[in-house]
TIMAR-67167 format. One record per residue (C-alpha): residue number from 0; residue in one letter; z, y, x. Coordinates in steps of 0.001 Angstrom, whole numbers. Layout:
BEGIN
NUM	A	Z	Y	X $
...
//
This chain:
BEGIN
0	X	118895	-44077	49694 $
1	X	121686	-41514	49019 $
2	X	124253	-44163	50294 $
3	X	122921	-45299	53314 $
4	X	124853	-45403	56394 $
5	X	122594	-45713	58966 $
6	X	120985	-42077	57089 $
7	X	123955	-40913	57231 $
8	X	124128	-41493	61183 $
9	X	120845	-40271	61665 $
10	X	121460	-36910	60136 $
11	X	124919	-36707	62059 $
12	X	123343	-37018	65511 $
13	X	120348	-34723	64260 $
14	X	122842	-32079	63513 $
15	X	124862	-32993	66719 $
16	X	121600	-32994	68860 $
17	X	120783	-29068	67878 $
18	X	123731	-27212	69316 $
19	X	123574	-24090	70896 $
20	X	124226	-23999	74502 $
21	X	124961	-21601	76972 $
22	X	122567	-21551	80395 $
23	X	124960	-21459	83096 $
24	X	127866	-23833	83326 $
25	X	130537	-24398	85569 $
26	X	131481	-27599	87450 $
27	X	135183	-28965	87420 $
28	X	136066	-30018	90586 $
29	X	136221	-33586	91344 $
30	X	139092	-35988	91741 $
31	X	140074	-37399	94445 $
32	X	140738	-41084	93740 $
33	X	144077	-42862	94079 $
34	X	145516	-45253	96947 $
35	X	145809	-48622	95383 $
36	X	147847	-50807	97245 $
37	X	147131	-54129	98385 $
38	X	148052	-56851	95241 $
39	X	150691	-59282	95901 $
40	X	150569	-62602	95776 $
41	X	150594	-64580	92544 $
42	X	153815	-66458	93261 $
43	X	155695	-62957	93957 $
44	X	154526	-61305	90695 $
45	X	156045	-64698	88824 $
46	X	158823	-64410	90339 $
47	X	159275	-60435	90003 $
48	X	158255	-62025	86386 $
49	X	161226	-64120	86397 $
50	X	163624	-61235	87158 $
51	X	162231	-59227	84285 $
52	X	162792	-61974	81877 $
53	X	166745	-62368	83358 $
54	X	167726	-58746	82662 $
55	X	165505	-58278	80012 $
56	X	167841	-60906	78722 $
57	X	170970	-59390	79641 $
58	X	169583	-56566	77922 $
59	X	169436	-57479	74616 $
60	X	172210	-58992	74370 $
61	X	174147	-56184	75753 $
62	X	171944	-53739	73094 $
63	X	172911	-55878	70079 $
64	X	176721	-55426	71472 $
65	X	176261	-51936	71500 $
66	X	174777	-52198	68405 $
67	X	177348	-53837	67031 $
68	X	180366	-51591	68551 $
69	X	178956	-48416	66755 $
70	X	178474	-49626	63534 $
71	X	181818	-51648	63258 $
72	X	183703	-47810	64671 $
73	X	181219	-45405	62264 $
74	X	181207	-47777	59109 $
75	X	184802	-49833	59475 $
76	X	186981	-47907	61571 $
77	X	187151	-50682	63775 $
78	X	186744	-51357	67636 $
79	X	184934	-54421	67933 $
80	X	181529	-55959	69065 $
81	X	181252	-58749	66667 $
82	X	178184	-58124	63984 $
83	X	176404	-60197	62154 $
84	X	173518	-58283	60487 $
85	X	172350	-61349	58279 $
86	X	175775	-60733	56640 $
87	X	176433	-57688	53776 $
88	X	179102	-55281	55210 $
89	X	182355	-54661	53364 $
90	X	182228	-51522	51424 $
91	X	183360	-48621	54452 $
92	X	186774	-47284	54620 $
93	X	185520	-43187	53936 $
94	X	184243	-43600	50469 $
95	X	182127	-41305	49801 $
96	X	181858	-39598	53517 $
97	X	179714	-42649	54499 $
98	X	177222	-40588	53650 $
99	X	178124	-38532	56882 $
100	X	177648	-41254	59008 $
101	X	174201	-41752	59718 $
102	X	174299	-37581	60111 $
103	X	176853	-37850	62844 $
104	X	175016	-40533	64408 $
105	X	171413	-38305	64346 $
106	X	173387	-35584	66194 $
107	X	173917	-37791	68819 $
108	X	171092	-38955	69111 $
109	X	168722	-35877	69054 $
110	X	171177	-34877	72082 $
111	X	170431	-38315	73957 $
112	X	166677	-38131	73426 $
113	X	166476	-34422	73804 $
114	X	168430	-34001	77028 $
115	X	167482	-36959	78960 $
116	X	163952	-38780	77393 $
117	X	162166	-37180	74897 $
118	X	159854	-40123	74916 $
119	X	162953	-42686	73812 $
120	X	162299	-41157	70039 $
121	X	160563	-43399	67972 $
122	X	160024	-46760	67462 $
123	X	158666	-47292	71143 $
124	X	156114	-49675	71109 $
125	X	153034	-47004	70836 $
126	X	154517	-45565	74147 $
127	X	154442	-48923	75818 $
128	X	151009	-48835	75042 $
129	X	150302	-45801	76198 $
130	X	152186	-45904	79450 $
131	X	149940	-49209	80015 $
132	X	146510	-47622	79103 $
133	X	146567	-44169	80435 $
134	X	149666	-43848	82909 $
135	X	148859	-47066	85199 $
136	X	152567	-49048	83404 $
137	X	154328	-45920	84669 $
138	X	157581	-46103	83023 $
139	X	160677	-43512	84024 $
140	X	163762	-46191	84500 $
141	X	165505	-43760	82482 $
142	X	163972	-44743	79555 $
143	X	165544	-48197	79536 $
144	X	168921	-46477	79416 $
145	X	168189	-43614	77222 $
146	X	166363	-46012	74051 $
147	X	169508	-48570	74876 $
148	X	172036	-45844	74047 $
149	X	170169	-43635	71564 $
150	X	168541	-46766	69572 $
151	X	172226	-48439	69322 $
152	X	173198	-44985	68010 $
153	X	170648	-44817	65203 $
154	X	171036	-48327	64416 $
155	X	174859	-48703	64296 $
156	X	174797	-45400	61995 $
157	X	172547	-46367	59424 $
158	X	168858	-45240	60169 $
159	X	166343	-47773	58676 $
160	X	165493	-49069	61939 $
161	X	164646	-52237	63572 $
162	X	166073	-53421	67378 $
163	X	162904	-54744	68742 $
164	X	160796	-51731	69096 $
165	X	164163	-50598	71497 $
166	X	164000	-53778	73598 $
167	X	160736	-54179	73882 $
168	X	160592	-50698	75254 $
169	X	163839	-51439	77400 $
170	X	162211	-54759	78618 $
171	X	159012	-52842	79662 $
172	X	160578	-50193	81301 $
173	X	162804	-52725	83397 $
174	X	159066	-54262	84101 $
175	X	157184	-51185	84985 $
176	X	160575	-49781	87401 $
177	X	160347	-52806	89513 $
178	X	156477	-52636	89753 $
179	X	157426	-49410	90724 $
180	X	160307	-50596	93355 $
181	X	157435	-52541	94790 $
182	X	154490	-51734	95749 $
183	X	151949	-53776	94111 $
184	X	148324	-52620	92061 $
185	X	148873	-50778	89262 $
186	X	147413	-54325	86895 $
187	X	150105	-55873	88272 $
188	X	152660	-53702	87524 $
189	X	151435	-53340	83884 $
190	X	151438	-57247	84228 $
191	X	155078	-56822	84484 $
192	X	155620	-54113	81538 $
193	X	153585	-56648	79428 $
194	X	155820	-59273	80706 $
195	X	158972	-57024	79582 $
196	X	157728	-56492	76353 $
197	X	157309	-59918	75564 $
198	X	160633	-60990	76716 $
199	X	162450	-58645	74710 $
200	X	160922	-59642	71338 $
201	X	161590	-63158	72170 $
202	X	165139	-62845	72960 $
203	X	165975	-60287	70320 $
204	X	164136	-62783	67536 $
205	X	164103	-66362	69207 $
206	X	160853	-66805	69329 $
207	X	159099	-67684	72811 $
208	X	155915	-68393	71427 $
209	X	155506	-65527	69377 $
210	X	156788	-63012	72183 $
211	X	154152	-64397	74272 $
212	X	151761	-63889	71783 $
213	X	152919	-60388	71047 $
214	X	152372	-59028	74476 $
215	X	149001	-60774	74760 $
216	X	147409	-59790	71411 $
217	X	148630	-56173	71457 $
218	X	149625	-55070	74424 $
219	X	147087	-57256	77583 $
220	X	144612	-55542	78576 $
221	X	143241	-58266	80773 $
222	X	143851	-62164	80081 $
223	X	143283	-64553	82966 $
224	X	146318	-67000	84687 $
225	X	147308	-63888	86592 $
226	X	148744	-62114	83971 $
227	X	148940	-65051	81328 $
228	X	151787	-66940	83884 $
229	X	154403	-63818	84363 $
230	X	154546	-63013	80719 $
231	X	155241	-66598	79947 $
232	X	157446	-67044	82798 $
233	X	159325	-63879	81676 $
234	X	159311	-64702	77855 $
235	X	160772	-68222	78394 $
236	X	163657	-67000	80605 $
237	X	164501	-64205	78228 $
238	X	164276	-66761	75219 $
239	X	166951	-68935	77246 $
240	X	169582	-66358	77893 $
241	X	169092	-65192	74549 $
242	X	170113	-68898	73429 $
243	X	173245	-68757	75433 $
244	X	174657	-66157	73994 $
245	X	173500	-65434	70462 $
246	X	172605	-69594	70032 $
247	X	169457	-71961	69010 $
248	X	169357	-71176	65491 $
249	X	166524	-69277	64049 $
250	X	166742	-65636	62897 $
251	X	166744	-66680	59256 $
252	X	168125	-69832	57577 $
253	X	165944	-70978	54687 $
254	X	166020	-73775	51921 $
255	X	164300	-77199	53220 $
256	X	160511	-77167	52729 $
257	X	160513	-74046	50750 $
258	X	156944	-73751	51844 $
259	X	155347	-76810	50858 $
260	X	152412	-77374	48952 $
261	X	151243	-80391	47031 $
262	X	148286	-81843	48629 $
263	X	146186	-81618	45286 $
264	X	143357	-79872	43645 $
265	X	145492	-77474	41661 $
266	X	147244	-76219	44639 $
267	X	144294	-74346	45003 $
268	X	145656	-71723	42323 $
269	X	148628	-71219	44896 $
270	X	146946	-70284	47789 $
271	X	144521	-68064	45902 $
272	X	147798	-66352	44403 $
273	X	148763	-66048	48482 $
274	X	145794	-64211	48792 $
275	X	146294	-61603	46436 $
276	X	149496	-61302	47543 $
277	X	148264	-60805	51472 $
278	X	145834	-57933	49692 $
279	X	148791	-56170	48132 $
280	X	150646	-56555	51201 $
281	X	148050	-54556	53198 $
282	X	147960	-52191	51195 $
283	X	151359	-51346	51100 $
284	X	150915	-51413	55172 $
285	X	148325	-48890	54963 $
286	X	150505	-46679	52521 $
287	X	153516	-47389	55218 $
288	X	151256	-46268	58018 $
289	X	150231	-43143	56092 $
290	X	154069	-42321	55023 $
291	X	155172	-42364	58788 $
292	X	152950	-39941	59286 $
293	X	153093	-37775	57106 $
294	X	156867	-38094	57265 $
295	X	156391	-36646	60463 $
296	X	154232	-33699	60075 $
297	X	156743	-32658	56913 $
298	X	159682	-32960	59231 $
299	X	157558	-30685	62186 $
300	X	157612	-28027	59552 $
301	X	161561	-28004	59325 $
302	X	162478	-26071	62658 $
303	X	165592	-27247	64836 $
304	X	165511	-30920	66231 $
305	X	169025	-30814	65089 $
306	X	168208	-29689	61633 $
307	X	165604	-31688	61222 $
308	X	167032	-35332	62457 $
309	X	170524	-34597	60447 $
310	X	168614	-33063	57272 $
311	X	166743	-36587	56942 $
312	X	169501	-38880	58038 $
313	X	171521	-37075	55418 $
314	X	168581	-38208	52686 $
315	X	169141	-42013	54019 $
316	X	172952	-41507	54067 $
317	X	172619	-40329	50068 $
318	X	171024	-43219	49275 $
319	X	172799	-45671	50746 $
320	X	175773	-44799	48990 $
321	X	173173	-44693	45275 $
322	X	173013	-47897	45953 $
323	X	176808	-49267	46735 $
324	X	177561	-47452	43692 $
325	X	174592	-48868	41580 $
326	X	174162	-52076	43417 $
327	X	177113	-53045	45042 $
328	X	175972	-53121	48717 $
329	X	174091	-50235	50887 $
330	X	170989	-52192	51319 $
331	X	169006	-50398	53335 $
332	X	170574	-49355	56174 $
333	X	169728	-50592	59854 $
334	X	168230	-53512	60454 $
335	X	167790	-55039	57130 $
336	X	168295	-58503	57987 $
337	X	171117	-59147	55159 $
338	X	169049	-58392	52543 $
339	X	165708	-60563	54152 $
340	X	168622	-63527	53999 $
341	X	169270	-63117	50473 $
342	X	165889	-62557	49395 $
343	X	165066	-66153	51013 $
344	X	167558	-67907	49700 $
345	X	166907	-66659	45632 $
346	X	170289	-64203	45881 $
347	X	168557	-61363	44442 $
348	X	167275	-61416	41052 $
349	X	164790	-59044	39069 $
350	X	161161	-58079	40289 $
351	X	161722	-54512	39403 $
352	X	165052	-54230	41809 $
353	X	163240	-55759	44413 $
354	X	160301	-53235	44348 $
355	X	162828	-50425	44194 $
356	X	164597	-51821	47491 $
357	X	160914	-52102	49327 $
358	X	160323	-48578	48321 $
359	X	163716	-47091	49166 $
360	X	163333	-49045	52621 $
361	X	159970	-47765	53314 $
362	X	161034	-44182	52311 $
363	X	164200	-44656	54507 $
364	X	162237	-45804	57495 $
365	X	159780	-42701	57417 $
366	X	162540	-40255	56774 $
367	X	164544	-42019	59844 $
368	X	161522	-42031	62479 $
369	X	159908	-38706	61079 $
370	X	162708	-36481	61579 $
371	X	163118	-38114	64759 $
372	X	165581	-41154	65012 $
373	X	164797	-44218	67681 $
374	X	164090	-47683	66521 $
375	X	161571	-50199	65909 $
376	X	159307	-50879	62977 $
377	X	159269	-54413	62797 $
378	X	162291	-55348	61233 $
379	X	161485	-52592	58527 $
380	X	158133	-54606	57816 $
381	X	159622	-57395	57424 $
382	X	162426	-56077	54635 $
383	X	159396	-54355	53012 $
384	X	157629	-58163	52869 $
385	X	160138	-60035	52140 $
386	X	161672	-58073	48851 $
387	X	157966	-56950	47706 $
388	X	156953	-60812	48225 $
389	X	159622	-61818	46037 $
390	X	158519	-58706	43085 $
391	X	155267	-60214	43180 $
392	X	156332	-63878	42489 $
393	X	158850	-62673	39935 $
394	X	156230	-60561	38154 $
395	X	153647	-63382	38373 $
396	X	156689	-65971	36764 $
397	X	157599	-63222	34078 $
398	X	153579	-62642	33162 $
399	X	152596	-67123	33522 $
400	X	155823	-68703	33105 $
401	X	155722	-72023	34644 $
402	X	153574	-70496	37691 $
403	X	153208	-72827	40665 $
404	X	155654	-69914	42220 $
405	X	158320	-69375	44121 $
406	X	159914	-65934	44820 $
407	X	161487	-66985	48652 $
408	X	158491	-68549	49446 $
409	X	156544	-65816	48486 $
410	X	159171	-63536	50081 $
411	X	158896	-65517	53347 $
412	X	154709	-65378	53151 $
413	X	155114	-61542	52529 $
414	X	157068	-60813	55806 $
415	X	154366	-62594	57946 $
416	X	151571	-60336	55494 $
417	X	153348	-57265	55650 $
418	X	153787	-57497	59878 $
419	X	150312	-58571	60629 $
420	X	148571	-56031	58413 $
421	X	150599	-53074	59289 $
422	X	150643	-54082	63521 $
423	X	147181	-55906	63450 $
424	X	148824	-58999	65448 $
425	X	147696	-61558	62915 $
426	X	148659	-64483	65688 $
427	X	152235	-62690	66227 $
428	X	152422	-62785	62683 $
429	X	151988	-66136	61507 $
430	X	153642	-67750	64568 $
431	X	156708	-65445	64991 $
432	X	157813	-66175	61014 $
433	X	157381	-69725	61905 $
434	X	159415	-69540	64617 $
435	X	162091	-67238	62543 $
436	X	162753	-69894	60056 $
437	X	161168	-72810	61497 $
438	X	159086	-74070	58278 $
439	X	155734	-75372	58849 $
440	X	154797	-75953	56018 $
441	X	154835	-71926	55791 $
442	X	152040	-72040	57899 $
443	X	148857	-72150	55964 $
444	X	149875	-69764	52922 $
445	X	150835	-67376	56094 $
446	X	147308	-67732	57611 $
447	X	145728	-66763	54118 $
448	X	147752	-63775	53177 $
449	X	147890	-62458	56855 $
450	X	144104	-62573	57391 $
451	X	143965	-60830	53573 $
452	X	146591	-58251	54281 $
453	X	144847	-57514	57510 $
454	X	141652	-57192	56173 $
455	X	142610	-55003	53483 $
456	X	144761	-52855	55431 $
457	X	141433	-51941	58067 $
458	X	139457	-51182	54955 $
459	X	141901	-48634	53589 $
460	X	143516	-47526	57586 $
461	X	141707	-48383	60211 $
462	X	144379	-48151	62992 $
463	X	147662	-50019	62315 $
464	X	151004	-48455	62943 $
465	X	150750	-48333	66236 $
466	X	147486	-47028	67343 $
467	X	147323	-44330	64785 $
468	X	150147	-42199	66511 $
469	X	148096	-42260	69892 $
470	X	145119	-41498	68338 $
471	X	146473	-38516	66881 $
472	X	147892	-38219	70464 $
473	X	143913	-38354	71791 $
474	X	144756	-41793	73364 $
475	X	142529	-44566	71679 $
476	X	143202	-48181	72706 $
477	X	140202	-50634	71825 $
478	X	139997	-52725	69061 $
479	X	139734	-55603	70909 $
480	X	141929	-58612	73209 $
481	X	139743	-58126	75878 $
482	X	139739	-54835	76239 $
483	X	138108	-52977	79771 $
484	X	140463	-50582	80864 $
485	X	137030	-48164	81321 $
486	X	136862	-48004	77842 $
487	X	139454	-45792	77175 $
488	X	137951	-43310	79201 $
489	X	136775	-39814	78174 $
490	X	133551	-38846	78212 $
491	X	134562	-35632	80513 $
492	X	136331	-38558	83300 $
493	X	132980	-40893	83916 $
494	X	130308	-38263	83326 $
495	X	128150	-36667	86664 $
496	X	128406	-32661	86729 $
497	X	125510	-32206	89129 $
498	X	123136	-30584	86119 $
499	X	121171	-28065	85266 $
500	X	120251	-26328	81907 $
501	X	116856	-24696	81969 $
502	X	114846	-23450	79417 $
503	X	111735	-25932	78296 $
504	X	109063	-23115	79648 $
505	X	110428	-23334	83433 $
506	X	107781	-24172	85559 $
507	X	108482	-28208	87386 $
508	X	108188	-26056	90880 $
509	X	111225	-24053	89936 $
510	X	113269	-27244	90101 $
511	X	112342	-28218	93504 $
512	X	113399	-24441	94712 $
513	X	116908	-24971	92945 $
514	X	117994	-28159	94191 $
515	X	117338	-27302	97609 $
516	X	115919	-30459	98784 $
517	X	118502	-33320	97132 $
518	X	117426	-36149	96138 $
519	X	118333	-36923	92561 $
520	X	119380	-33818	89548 $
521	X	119438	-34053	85942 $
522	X	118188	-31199	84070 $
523	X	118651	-30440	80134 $
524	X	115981	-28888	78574 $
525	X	116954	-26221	75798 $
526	X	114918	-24540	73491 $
527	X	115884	-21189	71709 $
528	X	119157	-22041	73437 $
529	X	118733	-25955	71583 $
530	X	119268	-29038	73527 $
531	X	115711	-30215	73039 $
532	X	115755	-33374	75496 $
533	X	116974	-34779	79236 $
534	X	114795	-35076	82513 $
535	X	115781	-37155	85663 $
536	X	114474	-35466	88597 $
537	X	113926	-37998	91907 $
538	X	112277	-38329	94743 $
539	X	109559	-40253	93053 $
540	X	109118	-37486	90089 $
541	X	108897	-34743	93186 $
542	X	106215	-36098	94886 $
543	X	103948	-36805	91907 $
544	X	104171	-33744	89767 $
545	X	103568	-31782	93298 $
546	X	100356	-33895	93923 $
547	X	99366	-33204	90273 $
548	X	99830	-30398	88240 $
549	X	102558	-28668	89641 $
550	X	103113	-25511	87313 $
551	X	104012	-27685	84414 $
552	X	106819	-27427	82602 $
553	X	109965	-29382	82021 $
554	X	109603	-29407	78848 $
555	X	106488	-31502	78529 $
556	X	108196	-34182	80841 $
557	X	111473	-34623	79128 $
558	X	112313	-37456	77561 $
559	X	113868	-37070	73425 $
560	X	115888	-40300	73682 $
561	X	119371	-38637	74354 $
562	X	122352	-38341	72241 $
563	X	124846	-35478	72489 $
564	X	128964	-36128	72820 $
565	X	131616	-34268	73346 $
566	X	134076	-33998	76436 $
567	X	136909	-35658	74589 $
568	X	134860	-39189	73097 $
569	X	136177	-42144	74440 $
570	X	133726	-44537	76372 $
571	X	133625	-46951	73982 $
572	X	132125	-44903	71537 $
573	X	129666	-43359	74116 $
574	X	128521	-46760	75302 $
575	X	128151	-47753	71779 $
576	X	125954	-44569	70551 $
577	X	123706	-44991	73609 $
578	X	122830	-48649	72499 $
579	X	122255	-47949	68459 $
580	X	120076	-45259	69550 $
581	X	118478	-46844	72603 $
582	X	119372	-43103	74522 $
583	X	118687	-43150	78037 $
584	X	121358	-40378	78663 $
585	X	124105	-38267	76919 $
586	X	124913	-34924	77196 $
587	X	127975	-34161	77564 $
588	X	129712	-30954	75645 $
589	X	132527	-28820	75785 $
590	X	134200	-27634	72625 $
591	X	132586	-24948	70653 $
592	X	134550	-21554	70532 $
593	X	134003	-20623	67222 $
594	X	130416	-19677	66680 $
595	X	129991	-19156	70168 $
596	X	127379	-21677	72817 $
597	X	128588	-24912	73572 $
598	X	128769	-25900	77251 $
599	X	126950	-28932	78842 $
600	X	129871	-30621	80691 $
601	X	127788	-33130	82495 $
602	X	125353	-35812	81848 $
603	X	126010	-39596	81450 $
604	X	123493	-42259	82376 $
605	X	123906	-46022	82689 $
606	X	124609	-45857	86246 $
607	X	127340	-43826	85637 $
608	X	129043	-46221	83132 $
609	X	128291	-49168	85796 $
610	X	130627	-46745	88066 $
611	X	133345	-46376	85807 $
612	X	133084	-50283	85127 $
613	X	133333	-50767	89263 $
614	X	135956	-48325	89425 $
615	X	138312	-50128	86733 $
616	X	138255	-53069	88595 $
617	X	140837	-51742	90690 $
618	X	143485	-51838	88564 $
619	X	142801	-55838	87937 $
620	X	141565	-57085	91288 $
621	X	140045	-60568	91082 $
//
């Protein structure tokens, strides 16, 4: 059938399987492995925990100070640290020159990040990551300084930028210095980034439960009471000196039971509306995801870092001011969280304004982080929900008047949507808007649209906003909670380099010349420079092809049940391909120089996985 798949699959390892391949490769030389230390015990990592949670804490609320200091001196004129984001600014003192300001504020920042932490720029999460999966949870302290400072910067001056992305990369790199500090196994000490990312999200937002769930669902790569207890211990601590500063309310006041749903038949129609509205949602997160992007690789082409970040922050600056003169307030600068509050409480009117606003946002937010600002995506997402929530109800009222509708509701069910599609933490999703405005009765319409916007968004992107910048990095993290560090692996790291490549004619005797009496080889058999299959060569083979017919040839005992791969595959995949096509090996390959040989790398067998699988074990010790 011409549409089938598994065809498909079958021709693309049948292509993959015939590549040309030079006889004589060279062997990398091998690693030596790294000194793990000892763990610690589990009532020292809680309370290491508990330390991360205190000035992850202090953190945040000194960030949001800072935050608050450069915007009131760039935008008012005026030296204080008192800011209320949920509140629409005055109109700013230089007129038309506040279009200047979120310029002067990219300067400074592309100086920060340049000069001290080049890996501060961005919106930080997708490092944490990184750091956790393929750096052991090694974070330079700097960082923690250097996002503080240079996030604060882009925030305060306008770039369409969230503050969690910041503090959750502060938090973890508080985490991962003090893992560092002390010497502990690396699991534990990404136990502790984990634990700082999850306490910065939950005292930047107010949410406990949701922080907890963030670090878990995205960011864990093992679960078990030794590293469930330190990010809860370090989540709840943050939460509480959080509360004593900024207060017990939630991040977003909303009208009483603005969720509810009659418990009738017809409120079927409702939830089937929520639906559509979760598949719109995720597919404006898989546009978003695609605009970051390509955001970026347009700004690459523009050459100066200083060029480039003032160039778009000058874009975002110009339309900011549009929209004071059109609309009476700048809208979409920073954070956002004015115009979320308006949105839920009815305040803005027409479903055509509030499409332009989620489109002006989402351009704003890939022109800020693609030239190269520092900030988070989150509270973005959530202004793009919230206002393209609310267009949806109003177009649904203006085309069925009477419609079991309402825009803040729907505004309210398109944050959740909008987060959990575009960061594939459907749990963080529907509990963290909960917790932001503290209506249950939210909670079922959230579950529907979030597990629609989700799904849609993997059919059209398959990596959410995160992952997709460390793919195109080379770093894949697995789809998956549960996820074995060994997975992330490339083929090149787990694979065994003691092979030969000999030509299908070679006589078996030739073998036993070669290896010089060891005990085990693996030998790929080409033809006309093809691979054409894989022998294992033991003790056992020696002894009866040299009581037999010993001037046969390799070729007529190799096996065909192999699969080709390349150096760069990650395990997952490998381990996958060698189970669909019940392979007994895979050879591995270098990159092709043009129209040049490929070289065999190595060989991977299924003992050779079960070593990587010992070998990550390490890292979590039982």
């Amino acid at each position: 059938m011409a549409g089938d798949p598994e065809q498909s699959d079958n021709t693309t390892l049948r292509d993959a399987r015939h590549v040309k391949v030079a006889p004589i490769q060279p062997r990398p030389a091998a690693q030596a492995d790294e000194d793990t230390p000892a763990p610690i015990g589990l009532r020292w990592l809680c309370l290491f925990a508990f330390v991360v949670g205190i000035v992850t804490g202090l953190g945040a609320i000194v960030f949001r100070g800072l935050i608050g200091l450069i915007h009131n001196l760039l935008f008012l004129g005026q030296f204080s640290f008192s800011y209320d984001a949920s509140r629409f600014d005055p109109a700013s003192p230089w007129g038309a020159f506040v279009i200047l300001v979120p310029v002067v504020g990219a300067l400074g920042v592309t100086w920060i990040v340049s000069n001290f932490a080049p890996e501060a720029k961005g919106h930080g999460v997708p490092e944490v990551m990184d750091a956790i999966y393929y750096s052991r949870g090694v974070i330079r302290p700097v960082v923690a300084v250097v996002k503080s400072i240079a996030s604060a910067l882009a925030i305060g001056s306008g770039a369409a930028v969230g503050r969690e992305g910041p503090i959750i990369q502060i938090g973890s790199a508080l985490g991962s210095t003090l893992g560092q500090v002390v010497r502990m196994t690396p699991g534990q000490r990404i136990t502790l980034v984990v634990a700082g990312a999850g306490a910065g999200i939950a005292a930047t937002f107010n949410t406990p439960i949701g922080g907890v769930l963030f670090a878990t669902e995205l960011m864990m790569p093992e679960i078990s009471v030794n590293t469930f207890l330190p990010v809860a211990i370090a989540t709840g601590t943050a939460t509480f000196i959080g509360r004593l500063y900024f207060g017990a309310a939630p991040a977003f006041f909303v009208p009483a039971q603005l969720g509810a749903i009659p418990n009738q038949p017809g409120s079927a129609l409702t939830l089937v509306l929520y639906a559509l509205l979760g598949i719109i949602t995720g597919a404006a997160a898989a546009l978003l995801i695609r605009s970051l992007h390509w955001a970026e690789d347009l700004f690459d082409l523009v050459p100066g870092r200083y060029v480039r970040h003032a160039g778009g922050m000058l874009i975002v600056g110009v339309s900011m001011y549009l929209l004071w003169i059109h609309a009476g307030h700048y809208y979409i600068e920073g954070v956002g969280y004015s115009t979320i509050q308006a949105t839920l409480y009815g305040q803005l009117q027409g479903g055509a304004f509030l499409l332009l606003l989620a489109l002006l946002k989402a351009m704003a937010m890939s022109v800020s982080l693609g030239s190269g600002s520092s900030g988070g995506i989150f509270s973005p997402s959530l202004y793009i929900g919230a206002t393209l929530g609310a267009s949806f109800a109003a177009l649904i009222s203006l085309a069925w008047p009477g419609a079991p509708v309402s825009a803040p509701a729907f505004a309210m069910v398109g944050m959740g949507a909008m987060v959990g599609g575009g960061t594939g933490a459907a749990m963080t999703a529907v509990v963290m808007i909960f917790e932001m405005t503290r209506d249950y009765d939210i909670v079922l319409p959230m579950i529907i649209a979030v597990a629609f916007s989700l799904g849609a968004r993997r059919i059209l992107c398959a990596e959410s906003i995160y992952t997709l910048k460390l793919v195109r990095r080379g770093h894949r993290i697995p789809n998956a909670l549960h996820a074995n560090m060994f997975l992330v692996q490339s083929a090149a790291q787990i694979m065994d380099t003691d092979v030969f490549v000999l030509d299908t004619k070679t006589p078996f005797r030739d073998i036993v010349t070669r290896a010089g009496g060891s005990a085990f080889r693996h030998v790929v058999v080409t033809e006309e420079h093809k691979i054409s299959g894989v022998l294992r060569i033991n003790t056992g083979l020696r002894r009866a092809v040299s009581q037999g017919a010993a001037d046969i040839a390799v070729g007529e005992l190799a096996q065909r049940n192999f699969i080709v791969v390349h150096e760069h595959d990650a395990a997952f995949g490998v381990i996958t391909q060698l189970w669909k096509r019940h392979a007994v090996m895979a050879v591995v390959v270098g990159e092709q120089q043009g129209q040049g040989p490929a070289r065999v790398l190595g060989i991977i067998a299924k003992e050779h996985i079960a070593d990587s699988v010992a070998s990550s074990i390490k890292i979590f010790p039982g």
